[in-house]
C-alpha positions, 0 to 999 in steps of 0.5 A: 500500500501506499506509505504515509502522507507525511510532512518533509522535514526540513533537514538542517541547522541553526547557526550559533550567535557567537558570543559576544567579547566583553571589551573593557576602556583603556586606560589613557594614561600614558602620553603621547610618547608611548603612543609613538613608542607603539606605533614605531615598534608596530610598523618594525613588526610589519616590515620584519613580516614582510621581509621574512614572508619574502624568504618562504617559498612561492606557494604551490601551483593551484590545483588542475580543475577537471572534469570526473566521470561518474564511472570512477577513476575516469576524466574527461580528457582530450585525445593527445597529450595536448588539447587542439582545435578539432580535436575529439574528446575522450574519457581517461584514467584522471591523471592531473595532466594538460589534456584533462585540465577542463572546467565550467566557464559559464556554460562553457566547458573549455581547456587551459588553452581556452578551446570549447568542448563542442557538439559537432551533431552527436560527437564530442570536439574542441573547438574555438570559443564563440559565446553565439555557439549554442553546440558550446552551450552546457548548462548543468542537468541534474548530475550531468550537462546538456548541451544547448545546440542539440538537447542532448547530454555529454554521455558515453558511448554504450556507457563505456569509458575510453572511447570518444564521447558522445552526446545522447538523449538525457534519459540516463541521468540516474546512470553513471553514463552521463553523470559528470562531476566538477573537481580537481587534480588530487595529485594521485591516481583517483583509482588509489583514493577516497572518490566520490562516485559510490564506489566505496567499498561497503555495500552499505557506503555504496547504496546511501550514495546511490539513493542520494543521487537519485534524490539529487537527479529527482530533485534536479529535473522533474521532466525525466520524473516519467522516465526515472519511475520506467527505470525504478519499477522495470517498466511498471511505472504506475504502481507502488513503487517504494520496495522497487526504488530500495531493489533499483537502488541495490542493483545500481550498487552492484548488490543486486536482489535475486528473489525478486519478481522481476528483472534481470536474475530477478532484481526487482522486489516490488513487494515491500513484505519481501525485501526480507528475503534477501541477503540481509541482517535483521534488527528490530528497532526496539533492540538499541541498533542504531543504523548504518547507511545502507539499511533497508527500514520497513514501516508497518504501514497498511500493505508494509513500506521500505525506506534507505537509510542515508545517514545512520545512528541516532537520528537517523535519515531516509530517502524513499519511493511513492510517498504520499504526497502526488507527484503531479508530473507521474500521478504517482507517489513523489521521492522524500526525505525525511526522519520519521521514525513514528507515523502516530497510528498511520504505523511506525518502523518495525526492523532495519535490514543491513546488508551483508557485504 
């Protein structure tokens, strides 16, 4: 059934005042020699300051931009080992170098030698900047960028890294395809540090970042609501959707369902009674457990109803499918956010099931 008509909580914090310094009068007892004693010693610190700051070493060389793919490990990068006019863009491992110095101008995607990331039909080129080009024109879309000329959204070709780019039809926001992140050299291997395109190890770790960025992509673009809804519920947009959205999300992390109804090997649970039989741990929330990110929560709402937990412990934070609240664009119920852990006598969290990696 369809979960409860719950108000969104806004999430956030109040800014503390800070406090205020007791000042106290000075005493001005001591003449004008001593003010001229001060202001003499005063300006011999500064130009001892000075002169030591000019002995330092020049600060290091700012940060190289670049523009990070959502499949991990891989940037936007010019073929070659420098950026031309004409020349077609590819995707690299990220590597801090000249042909992956990208960033955001505007609208404009352009290179330290300030050519243009260019749509040139569906292909991917460098050319010269002109700010008439509306193929130069990429405004952010969700997770990803859309270019101007054509509609379309800078993607990679059958989601596959390494081979030029392309741009295409912007249905596949909520896919690591067309997911693009605005970021800068970190001065290693991005394959060999902490990166933020859910590929952390934990399936947990993966599945709240995974339920974040649908959120994001939801929250960002109302007019592929139909077409994200398509995806969640494998072709069956009109009907409860909550335990579909938790089995999408799982798939997406890499930890799919396999005693689902449908979907490839089974990946989608569209009952939420079910998510149960999974690969989980059990918890019920009377028993002092406190959540990790990841957790499936299911709800004793009348028909049951699940939610992922995306920041655990205490007071903790969920994201969900088919709330209460309509969605005008799809007639059905809206993605939320919220904290609820008890819904008065709509029904109240019953277990949390964690994944076992």
């Amino acid at each position: 059934m369809r979960p409860h008509i719950a108000p969104q909580r806004q999430l956030g914090y109040s800014p503390r005042t800070p406090a205020r310094t007791k000042t106290h009068p000075k005493h001005n007892q001591r003449g004008f020699a001593h003010l001229a004693l001060m202001l003499a010693v005063s300006g011999f610190l500064i130009w001892a300051s000075v002169a030591i700051a000019s002995l330092k070493p020049a600060s290091a060389a700012a940060p190289i931009p670049e523009m990070r793919s959502g499949q991990a490990g891989y940037c936007l990068s010019a073929n070659g080992a420098k950026p031309t006019k004409g020349t077609a863009v590819t995707t690299a491992l990220c590597n801090g170098t000249t042909a992956q110095d990208f960033s955001l101008n505007g609208n404009h995607l352009l290179t330290d030698n300030q050519l243009c990331l260019t749509a040139v039909n569906n292909t991917l080129l460098l050319e010269s900047c002109s700010l008439s080009a509306t193929n130069q024109d990429w405004s952010a879309d969700g997770v990803g960028y859309q270019n101007a000329g054509n509609n379309q959204c800078l993607s990679l070709p059958k989601g596959k890294v390494g081979l030029n780019l392309i741009t295409a039809s912007c249905n596949n926001l909520n896919s690591l395809s067309e997911t693009w992140t605005q970021a800068q050299w970190p001065g290693q291997s991005i394959a060999n540090s902490s990166d933020p395109q859910c590929t952390q190890q934990q399936v947990g770790q993966r599945v709240a970042c995974m339920a974040e960025r649908q959120w994001l992509a939801w929250q960002a673009e109302p007019k592929l609501h139909s077409a994200l809804l398509y995806d969640y519920t494998d072709g069956n947009p009109s009907e409860e959707w909550c335990a579909d959205f938790v089995s999408y999300i799982y798939q997406q992390a890499g930890a799919p369902f396999n005693n689902g109804e449908r979907g490839l090997n089974n990946w989608d649970e569209y009952n939420a009674n079910n998510v149960i039989n999974e690969n989980f741990s059990y918890h019920a929330a009377d028993s002092g457990y406190l959540p990790k990110p990841g957790d499936v929560a299911y709800y004793n709402y009348q028909g049951g109803h699940v939610e992922i937990v995306v920041s655990g412990g205490a007071h903790p934070v969920f994201i969900y499918g088919d709330s209460g609240t309509v969605d005008p664009l799809t007639g059905n119920g809206d993605m939320a956010e919220n904290q609820i852990v008890n819904d008065g006598s709509a029904g109240q969290l019953i277990y949390y099931l964690s994944p076992i990696n």
